[in-house]
N, C-alpha and C positions, 0 to 999 in steps of 0.2 A: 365283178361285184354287181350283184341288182337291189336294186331299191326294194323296200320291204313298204308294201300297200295296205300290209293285213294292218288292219284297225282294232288289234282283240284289246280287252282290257275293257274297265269303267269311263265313261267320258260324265266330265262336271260341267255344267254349265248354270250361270247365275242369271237371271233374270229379275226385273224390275215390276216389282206390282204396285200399284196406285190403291189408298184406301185401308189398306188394314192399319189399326189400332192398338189391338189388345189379342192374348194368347186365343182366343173363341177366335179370330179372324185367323191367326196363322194356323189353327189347327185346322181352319174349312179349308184353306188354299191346300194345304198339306197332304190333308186326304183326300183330295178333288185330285191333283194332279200325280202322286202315288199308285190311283187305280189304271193310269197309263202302262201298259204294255210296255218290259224293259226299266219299268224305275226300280231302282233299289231304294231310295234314299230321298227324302225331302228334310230341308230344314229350311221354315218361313220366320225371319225376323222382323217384327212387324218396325221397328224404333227406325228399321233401314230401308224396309220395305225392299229389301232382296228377298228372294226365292233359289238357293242352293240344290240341287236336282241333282241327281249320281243316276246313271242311267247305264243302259249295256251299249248302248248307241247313242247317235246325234236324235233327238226326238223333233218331230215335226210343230213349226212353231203350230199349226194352226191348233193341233189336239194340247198343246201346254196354255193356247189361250182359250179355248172351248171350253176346259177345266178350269182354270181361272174365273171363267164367265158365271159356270157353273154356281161356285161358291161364294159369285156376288161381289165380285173385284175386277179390275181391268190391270190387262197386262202391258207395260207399260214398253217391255221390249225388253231385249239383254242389256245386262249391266257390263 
């Protein structure tokens, strides 16, 4: 038997962002970080200040916070 390394599939990863308030904030986080290479998927809850990301892969923290930066919020790290 060998271990199976392939990675295919969607990978979710939830992140913490600092600062959002109202729907105008989760839609900037959303489509800030969306134009990253490999997303399929965002959903920004501002009440929680999560950031849900559906991806083809693990994304590199620094482009999920450069995008973050982008739309005027700081990323506060994975939840």
């Amino acid at each position: 038997m060998t271990a199976q390394t392939d990675t295919t599939g969607p990978v979710t990863t939830v992140y913490k962002v600092t600062g959002m308030s109202c729907g105008h904030c989760e839609g900037a986080v959303s489509g800030e970080i969306s134009q990253i290479s490999g997303v399929s998927s965002v959903t920004a809850v501002a009440s929680t200040g999560e950031v849900t990301v559906v991806s083809a892969g693990p994304l590199a923290d620094e482009a999920v916070r450069a995008a973050v930066d982008e739309a005027g919020f700081e990323l506060a790290g994975k939840a």
